[in-house]
SERO-992256 format. One record per residue (C-alpha): residue number from 1; x, y, z. Coordinates in pm, 1 decimal, padded with zeros to 6 digits. Each point is the difference from the previous one (the first is absolute). Example, Ala and Ser with C-alpha at 12.3 -4.5 7.8 and 13.67 -1.06 7.14 Angstrom:
<r k="1" xx="01230.0" yy="-00450.0" zz="00780.0"/>
<r k="2" xx="00137.0" yy="00344.0" zz="-00066.0"/>
This chain:
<r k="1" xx="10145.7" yy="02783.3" zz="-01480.2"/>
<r k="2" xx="00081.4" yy="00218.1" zz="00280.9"/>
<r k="3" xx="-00010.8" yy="-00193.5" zz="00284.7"/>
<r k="4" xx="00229.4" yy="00096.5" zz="00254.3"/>
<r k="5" xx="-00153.4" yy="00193.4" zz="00291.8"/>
<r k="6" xx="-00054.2" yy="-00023.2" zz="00323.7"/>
<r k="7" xx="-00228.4" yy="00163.5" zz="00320.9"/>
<r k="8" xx="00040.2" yy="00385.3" zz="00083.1"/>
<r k="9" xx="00043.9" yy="-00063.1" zz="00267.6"/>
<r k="10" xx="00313.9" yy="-00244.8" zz="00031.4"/>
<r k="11" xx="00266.7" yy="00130.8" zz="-00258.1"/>
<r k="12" xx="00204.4" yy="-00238.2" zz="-00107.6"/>
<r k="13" xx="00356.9" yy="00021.1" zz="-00179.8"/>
<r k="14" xx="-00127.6" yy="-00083.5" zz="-00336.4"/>
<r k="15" xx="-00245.9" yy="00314.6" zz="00025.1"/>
<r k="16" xx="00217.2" yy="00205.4" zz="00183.6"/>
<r k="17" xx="00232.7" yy="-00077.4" zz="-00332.4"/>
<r k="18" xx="-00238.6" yy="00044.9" zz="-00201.8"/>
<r k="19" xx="-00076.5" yy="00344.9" zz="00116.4"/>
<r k="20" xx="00374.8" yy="00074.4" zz="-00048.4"/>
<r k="21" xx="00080.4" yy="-00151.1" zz="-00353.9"/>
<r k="22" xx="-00370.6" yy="00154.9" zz="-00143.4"/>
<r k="23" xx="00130.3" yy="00345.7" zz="00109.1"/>
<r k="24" xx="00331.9" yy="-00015.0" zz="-00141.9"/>
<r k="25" xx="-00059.4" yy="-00210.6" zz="-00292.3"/>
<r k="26" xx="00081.6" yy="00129.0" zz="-00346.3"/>
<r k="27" xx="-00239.9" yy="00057.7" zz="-00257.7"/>
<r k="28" xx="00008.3" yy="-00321.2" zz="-00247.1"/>
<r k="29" xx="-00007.9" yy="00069.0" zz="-00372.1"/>
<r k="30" xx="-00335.7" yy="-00256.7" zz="-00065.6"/>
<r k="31" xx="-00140.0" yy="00034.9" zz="-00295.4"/>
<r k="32" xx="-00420.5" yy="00038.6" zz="00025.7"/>
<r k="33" xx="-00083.5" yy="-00375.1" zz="-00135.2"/>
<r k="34" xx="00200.7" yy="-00093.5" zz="00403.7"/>
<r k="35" xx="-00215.7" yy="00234.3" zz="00173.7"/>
<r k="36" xx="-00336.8" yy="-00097.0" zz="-00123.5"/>
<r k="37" xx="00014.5" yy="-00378.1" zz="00060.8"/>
<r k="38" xx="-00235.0" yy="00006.9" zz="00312.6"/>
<r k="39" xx="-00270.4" yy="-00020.5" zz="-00227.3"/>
<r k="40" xx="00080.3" yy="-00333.1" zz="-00205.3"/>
<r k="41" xx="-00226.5" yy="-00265.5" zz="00002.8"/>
<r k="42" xx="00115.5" yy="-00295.5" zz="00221.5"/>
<r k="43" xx="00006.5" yy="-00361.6" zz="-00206.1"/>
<r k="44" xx="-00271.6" yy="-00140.7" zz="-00198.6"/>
<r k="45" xx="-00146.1" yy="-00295.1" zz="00160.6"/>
<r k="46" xx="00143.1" yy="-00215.9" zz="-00291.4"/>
<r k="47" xx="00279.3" yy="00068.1" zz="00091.6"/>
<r k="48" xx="-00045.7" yy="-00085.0" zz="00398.2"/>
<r k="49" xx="-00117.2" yy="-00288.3" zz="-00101.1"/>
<r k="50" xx="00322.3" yy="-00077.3" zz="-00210.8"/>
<r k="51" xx="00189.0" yy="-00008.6" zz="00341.0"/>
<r k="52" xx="-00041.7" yy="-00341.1" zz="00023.6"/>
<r k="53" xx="00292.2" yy="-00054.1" zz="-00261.3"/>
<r k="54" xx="00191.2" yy="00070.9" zz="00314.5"/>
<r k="55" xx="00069.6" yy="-00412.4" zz="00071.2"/>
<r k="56" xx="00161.0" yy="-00019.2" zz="-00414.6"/>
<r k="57" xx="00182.8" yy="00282.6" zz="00075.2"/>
<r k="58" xx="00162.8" yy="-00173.5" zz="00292.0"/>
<r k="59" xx="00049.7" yy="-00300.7" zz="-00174.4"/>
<r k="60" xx="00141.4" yy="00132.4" zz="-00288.3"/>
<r k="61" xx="00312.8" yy="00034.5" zz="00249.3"/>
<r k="62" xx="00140.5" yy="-00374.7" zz="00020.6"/>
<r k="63" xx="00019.2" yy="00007.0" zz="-00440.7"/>
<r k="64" xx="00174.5" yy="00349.9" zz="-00008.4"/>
<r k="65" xx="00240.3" yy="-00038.0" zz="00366.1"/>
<r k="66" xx="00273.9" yy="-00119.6" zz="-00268.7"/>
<r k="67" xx="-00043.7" yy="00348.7" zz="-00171.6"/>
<r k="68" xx="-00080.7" yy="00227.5" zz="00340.4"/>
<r k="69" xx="00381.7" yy="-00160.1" zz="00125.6"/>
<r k="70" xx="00127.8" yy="00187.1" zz="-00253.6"/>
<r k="71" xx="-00110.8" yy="00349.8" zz="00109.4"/>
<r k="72" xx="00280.2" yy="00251.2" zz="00161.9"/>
<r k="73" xx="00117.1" yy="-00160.8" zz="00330.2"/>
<r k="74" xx="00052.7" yy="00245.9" zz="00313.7"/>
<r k="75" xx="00307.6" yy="00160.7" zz="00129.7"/>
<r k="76" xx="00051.9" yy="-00115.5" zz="00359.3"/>
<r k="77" xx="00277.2" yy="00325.7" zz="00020.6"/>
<r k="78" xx="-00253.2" yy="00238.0" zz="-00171.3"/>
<r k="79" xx="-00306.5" yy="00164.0" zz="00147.0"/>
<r k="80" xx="-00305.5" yy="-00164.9" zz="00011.5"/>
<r k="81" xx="00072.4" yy="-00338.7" zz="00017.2"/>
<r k="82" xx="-00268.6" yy="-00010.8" zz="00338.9"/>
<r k="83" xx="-00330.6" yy="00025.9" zz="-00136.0"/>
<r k="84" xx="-00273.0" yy="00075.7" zz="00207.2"/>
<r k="85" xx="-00379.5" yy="-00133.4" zz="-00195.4"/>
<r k="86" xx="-00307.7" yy="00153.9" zz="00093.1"/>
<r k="87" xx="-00328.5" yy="-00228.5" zz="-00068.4"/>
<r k="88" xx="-00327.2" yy="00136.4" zz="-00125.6"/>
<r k="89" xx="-00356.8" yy="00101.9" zz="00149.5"/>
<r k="90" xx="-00080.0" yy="-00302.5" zz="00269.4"/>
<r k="91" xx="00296.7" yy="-00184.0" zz="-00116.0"/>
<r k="92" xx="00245.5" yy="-00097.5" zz="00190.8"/>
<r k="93" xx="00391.0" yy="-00112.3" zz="-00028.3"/>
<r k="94" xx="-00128.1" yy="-00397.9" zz="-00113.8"/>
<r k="95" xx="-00079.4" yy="00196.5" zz="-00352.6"/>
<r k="96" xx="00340.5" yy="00141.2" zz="-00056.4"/>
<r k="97" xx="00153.0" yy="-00323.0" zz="00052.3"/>
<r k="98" xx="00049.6" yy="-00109.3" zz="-00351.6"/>
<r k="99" xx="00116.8" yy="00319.1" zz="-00084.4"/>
<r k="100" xx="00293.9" yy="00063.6" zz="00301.6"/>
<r k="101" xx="00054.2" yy="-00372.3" zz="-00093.2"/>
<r k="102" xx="00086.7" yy="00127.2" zz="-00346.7"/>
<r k="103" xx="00207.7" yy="00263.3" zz="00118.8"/>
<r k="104" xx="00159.0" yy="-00218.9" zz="00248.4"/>
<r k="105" xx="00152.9" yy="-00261.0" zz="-00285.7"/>
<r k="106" xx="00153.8" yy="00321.0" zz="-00174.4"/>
<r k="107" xx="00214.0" yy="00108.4" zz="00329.5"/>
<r k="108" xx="-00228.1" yy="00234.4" zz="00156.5"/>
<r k="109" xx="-00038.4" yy="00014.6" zz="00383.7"/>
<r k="110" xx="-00404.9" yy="-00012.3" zz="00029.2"/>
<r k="111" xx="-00263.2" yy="00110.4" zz="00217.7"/>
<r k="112" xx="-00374.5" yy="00022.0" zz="00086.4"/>
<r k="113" xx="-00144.3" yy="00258.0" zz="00163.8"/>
<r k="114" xx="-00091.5" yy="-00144.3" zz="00325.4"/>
<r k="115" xx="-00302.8" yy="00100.5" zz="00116.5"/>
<r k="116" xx="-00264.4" yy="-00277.1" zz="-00116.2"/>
<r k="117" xx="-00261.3" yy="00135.1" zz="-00232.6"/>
<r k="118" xx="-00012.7" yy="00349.9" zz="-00180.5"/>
<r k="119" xx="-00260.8" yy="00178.2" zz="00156.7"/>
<r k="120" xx="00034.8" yy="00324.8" zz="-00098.8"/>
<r k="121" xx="00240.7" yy="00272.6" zz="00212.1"/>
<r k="122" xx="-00061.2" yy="-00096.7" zz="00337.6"/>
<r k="123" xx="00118.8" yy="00181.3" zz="00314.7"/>
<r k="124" xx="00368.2" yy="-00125.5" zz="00025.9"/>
<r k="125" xx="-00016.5" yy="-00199.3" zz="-00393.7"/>
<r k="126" xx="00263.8" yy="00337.8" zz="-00115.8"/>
<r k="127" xx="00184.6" yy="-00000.8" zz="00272.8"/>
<r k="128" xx="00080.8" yy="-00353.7" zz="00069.1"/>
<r k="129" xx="00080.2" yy="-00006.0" zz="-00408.6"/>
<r k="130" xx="00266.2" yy="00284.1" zz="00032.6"/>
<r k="131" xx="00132.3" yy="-00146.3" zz="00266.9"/>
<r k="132" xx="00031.7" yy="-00382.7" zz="-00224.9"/>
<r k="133" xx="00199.5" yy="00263.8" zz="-00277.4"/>
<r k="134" xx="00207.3" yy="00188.2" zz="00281.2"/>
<r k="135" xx="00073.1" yy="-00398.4" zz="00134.1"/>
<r k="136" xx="00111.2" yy="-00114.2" zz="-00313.1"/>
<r k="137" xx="00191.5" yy="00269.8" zz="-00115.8"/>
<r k="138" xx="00225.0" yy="00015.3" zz="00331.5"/>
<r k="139" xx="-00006.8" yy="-00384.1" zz="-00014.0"/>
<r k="140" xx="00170.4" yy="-00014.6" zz="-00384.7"/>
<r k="141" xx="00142.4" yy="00326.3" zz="00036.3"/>
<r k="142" xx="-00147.7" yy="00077.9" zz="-00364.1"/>
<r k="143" xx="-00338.6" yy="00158.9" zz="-00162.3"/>
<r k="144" xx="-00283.0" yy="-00234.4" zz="00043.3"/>
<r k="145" xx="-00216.9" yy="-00026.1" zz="-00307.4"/>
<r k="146" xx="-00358.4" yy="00006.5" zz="00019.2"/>
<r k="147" xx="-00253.7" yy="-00220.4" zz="-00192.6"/>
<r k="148" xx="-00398.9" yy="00039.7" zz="00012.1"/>
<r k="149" xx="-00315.3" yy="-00182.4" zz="-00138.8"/>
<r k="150" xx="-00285.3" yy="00219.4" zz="-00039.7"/>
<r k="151" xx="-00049.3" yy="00163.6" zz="00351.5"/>
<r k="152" xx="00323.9" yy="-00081.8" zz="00112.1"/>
<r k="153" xx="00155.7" yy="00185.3" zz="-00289.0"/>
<r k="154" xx="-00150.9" yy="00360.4" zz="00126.7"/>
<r k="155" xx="00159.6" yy="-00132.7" zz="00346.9"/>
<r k="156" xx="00332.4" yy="-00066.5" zz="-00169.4"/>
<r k="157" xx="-00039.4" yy="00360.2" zz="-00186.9"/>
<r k="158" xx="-00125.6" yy="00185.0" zz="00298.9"/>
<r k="159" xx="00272.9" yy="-00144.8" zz="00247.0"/>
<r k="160" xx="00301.6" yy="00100.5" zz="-00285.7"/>
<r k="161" xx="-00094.6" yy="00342.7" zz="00019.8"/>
<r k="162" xx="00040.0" yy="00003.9" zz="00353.5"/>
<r k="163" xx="00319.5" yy="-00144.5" zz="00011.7"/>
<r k="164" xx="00156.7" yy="-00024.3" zz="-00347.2"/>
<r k="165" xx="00377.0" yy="00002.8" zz="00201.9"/>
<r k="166" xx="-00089.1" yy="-00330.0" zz="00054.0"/>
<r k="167" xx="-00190.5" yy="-00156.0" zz="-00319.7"/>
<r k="168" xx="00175.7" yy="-00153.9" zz="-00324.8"/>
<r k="169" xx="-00320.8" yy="00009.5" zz="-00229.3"/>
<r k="170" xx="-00385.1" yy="-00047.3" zz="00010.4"/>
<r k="171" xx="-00174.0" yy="-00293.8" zz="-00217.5"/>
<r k="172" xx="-00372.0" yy="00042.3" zz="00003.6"/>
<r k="173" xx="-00229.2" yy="-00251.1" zz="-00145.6"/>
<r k="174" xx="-00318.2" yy="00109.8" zz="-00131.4"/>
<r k="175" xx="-00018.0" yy="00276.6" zz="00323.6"/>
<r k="176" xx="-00248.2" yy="00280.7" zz="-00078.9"/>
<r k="177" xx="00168.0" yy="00282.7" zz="00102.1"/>
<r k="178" xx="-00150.4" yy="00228.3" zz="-00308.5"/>
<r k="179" xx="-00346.1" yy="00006.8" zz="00035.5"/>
<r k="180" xx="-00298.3" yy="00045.9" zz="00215.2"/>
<r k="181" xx="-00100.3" yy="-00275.8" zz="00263.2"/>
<r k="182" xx="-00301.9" yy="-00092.8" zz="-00203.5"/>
<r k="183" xx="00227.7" yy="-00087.5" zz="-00321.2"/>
<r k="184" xx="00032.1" yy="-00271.6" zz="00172.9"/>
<r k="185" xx="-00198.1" yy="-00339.6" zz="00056.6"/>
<r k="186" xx="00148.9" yy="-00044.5" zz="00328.8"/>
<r k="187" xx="-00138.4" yy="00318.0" zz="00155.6"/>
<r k="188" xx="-00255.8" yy="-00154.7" zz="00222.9"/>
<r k="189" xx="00195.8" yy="-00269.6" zz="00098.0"/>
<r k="190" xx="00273.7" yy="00281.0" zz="00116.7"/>
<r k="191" xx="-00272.0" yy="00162.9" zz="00209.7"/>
<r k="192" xx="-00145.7" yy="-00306.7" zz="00187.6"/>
<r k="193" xx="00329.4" yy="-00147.8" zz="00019.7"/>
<r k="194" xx="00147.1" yy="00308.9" zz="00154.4"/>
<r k="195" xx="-00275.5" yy="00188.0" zz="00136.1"/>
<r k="196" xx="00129.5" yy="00302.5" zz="-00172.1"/>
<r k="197" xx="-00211.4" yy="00178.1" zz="-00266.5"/>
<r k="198" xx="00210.9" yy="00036.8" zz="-00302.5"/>
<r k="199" xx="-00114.3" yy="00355.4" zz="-00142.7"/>
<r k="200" xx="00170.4" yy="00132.0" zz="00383.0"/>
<r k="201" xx="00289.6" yy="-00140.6" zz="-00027.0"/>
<r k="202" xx="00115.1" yy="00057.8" zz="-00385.3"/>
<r k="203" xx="00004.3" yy="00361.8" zz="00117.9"/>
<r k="204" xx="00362.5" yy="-00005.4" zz="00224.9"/>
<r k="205" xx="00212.8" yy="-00138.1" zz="-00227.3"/>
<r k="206" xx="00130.9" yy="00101.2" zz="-00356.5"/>
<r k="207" xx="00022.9" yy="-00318.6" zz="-00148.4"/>
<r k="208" xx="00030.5" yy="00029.1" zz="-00341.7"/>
<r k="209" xx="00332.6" yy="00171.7" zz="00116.1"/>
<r k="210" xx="00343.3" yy="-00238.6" zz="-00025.4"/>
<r k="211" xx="00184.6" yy="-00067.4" zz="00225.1"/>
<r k="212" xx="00347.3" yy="00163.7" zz="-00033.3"/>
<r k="213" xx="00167.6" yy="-00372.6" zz="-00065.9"/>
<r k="214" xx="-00021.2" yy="-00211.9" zz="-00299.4"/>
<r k="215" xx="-00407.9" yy="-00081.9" zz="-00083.1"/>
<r k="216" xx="-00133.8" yy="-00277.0" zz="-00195.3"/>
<r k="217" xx="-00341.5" yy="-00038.9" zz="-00055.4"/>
<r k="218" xx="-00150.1" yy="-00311.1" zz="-00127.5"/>
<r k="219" xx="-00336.4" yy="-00036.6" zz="-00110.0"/>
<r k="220" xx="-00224.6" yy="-00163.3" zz="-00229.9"/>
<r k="221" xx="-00252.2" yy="00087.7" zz="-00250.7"/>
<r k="222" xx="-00198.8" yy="-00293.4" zz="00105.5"/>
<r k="223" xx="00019.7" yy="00048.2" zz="00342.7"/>
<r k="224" xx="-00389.7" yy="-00046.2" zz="00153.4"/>
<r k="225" xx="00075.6" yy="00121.5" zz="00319.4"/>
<r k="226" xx="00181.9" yy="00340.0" zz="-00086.9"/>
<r k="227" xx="-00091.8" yy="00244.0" zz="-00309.6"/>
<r k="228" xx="00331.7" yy="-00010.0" zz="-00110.0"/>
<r k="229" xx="00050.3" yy="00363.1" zz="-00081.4"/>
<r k="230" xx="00003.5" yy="00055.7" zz="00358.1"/>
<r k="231" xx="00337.7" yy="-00195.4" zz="00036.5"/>
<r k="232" xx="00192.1" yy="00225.2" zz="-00295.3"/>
<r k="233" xx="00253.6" yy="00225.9" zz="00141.0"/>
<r k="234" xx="00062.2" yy="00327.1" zz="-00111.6"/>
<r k="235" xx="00350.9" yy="00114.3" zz="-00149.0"/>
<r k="236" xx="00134.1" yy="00277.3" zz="00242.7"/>
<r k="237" xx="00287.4" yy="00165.7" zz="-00020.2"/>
<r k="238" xx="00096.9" yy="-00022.6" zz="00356.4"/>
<r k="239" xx="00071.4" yy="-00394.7" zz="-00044.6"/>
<r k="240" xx="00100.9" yy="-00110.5" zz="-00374.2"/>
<r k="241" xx="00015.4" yy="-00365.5" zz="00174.7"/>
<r k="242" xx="-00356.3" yy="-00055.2" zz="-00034.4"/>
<r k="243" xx="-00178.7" yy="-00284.2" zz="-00255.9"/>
<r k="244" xx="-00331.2" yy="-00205.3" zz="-00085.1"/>
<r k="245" xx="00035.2" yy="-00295.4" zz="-00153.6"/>
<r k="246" xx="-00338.7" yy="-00190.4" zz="-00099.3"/>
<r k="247" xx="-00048.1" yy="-00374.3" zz="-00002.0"/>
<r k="248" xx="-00276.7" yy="-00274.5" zz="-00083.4"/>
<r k="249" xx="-00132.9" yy="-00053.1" zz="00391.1"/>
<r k="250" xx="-00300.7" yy="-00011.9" zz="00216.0"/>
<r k="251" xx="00003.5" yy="00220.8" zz="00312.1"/>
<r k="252" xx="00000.0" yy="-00359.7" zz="00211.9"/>
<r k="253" xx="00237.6" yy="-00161.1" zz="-00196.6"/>
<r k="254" xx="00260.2" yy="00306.7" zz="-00070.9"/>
<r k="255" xx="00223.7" yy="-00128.6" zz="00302.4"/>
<r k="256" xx="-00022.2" yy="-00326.7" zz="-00124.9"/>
<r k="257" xx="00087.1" yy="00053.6" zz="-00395.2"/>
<r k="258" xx="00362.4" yy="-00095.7" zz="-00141.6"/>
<r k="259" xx="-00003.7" yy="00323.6" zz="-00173.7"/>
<r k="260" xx="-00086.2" yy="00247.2" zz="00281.5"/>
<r k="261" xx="00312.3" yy="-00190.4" zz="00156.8"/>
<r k="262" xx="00213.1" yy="00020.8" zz="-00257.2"/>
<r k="263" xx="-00044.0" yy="00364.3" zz="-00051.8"/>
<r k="264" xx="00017.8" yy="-00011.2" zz="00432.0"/>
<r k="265" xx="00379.8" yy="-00145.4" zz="-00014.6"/>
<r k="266" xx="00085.7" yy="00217.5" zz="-00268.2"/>
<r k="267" xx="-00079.7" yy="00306.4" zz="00149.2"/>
<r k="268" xx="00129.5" yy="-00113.2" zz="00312.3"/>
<r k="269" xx="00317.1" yy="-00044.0" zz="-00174.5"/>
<r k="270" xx="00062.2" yy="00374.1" zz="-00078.6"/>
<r k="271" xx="00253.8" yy="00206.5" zz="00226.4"/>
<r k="272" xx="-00055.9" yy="00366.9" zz="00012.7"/>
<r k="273" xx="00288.6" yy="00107.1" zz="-00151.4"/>
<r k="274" xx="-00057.7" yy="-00211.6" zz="-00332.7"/>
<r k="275" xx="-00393.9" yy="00016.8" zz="-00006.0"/>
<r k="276" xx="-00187.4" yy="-00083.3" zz="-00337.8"/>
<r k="277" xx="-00324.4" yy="-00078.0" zz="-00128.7"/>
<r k="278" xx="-00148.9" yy="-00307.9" zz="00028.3"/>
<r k="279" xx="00080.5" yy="-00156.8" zz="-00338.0"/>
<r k="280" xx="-00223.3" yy="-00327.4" zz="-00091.1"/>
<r k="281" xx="00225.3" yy="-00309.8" zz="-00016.3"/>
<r k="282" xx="00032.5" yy="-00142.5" zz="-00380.5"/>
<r k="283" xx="-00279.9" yy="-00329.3" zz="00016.4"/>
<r k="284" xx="00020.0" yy="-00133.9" zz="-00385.3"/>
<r k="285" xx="-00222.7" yy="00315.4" zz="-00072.5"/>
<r k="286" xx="-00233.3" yy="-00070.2" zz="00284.7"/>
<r k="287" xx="00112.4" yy="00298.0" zz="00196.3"/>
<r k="288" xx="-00271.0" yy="00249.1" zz="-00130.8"/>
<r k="289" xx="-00251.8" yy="-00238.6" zz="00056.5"/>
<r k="290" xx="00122.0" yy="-00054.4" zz="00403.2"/>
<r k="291" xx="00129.7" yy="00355.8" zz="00061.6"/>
<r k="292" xx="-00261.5" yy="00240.4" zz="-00234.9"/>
<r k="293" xx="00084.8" yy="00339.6" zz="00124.4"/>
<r k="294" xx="00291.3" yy="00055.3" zz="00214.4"/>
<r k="295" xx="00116.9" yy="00342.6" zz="-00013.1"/>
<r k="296" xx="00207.5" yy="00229.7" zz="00213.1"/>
<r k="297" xx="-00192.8" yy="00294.7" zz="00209.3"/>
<r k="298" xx="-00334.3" yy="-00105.5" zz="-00189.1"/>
<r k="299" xx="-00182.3" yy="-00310.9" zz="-00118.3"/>
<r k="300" xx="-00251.2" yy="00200.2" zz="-00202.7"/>
């Protein structure tokens, strides 16, 4: 989903940057299956119509917060401790609540977004978000790590690559940043909430591309929102830090499911230095039932 643009007229920075990083990028080493996901089939309705498992995902929280205490705890002298979380497609920062909540018990320093509901890329929506990063990076004096549910994951992607100086690690949460627009069951929603058509804007920004900082994609085979091929990175060369790691989630619910946080804190956890794969805590045997596929540079 391509969907940062804005009028010819009125360059802003994020297309003046995109201009510059387009031109100067280096060719990534994707194998064909990444490049030909614009033409997967978005969700079968019975599966959009599983979505509504979204309330027993959230509930499944208060019998498994014992269990989700015991998840890696943050470094308040390491980067990323300040965690910026960008909400989904006509969202706003009430749905990440649980989640900074979460993050919050384990020592992190949380944030929403700030700017009401997730419309789409606005004029100023980029800009005031770098600004939030450049804020809280100056304000900790330490990277600022960047967490995003579906929409607000290509934000959090598209925002590292601009200024990975300042960014820990991206989280994204069943974010389609793989395939077309239309693998999607969210597409028209993006265009009326927006006012953008979606097959413009996919074209000015690469962003099956990682950013240059530690990438985590989580997604969900039974996602009905998002096909979920189009949230599997591809391994590249130019950043070995990059994962998917595949849970049992709706697309509604993903924020709101003890293992999308677990595997969240976990992540958050890693330094740079000392980076490793997301390994799937031991759960009495459970764990391949919870955490199916999680596998570093590809969740093939």
């Amino acid at each position: 989903m391509r969907i940062f643009t804005t009028a010819a007229s009125d360059k802003s920075d994020t297309v003046r940057y995109n201009e510059t990083f387009t031109s100067n990028m280096q060719q990534i080493d994707m194998p064909k299956p990444y490049t030909e996901l614009h033409d997967v089939a978005p969700p079968h309705l019975a599966l959009m119509a599983l979505e509504m498992r979204a309330f027993w995902e959230f509930g499944a929280v208060v019998p498994t917060w014992p269990a989700l205490q015991k998840a890696p705890k943050a470094d308040t002298k390491a980067d990323g401790n300040c965690v910026i979380v960008f909400p989904g497609l006509s969202a706003g920062d009430l749905s990440t609540v649980p989640l900074r909540k979460y993050l919050d018990s384990l020592g992190y320093a949380t944030e929403g977004w700030n700017q009401g509901l997730n419309l789409g890329p606005r004029p100023g929506v980029l800009e005031t978000a770098r600004q939030q990063i450049t804020d809280a990076f100056e304000r900790s004096g330490k990277k600022v790590s960047l967490v995003g549910w579906s929409l607000g994951g290509v934000y959090a992607r598209e925002l590292a690559k601009m200024m990975p100086e300042m960014v820990h690690c991206v989280i994204t949460l069943g974010t389609p940043f793989a395939g077309s627009p239309k693998s999607t069951n969210a597409w028209r929603v993006y265009e009326f909430a927006s006012g953008r058509k979606t097959e413009i804007e996919r074209s000015n920004f690469d962003l099956p591309t990682a950013p240059s900082v530690p990438t985590t994609s989580i997604y969900s085979k039974t996602d009905g929102v998002v096909a979920w091929q189009g949230s599997i990175q591809a391994p590249t060369t130019l950043n070995p830090h990059t994962e998917n790691i595949e849970v049992f989630a709706s697309h509604v619910g993903m924020g709101l499911n003890p293992s999308a946080w677990w595997a969240v804190a976990d992540r958050l956890a890693q330094t740079r230095k000392s980076w490793k794969p997301f390994v799937a805590p031991k759960l009495m045997g459970l764990q391949k039932f919870i955490y199916p596929r999680s596998q570093h540079g590809s969740g093939m």
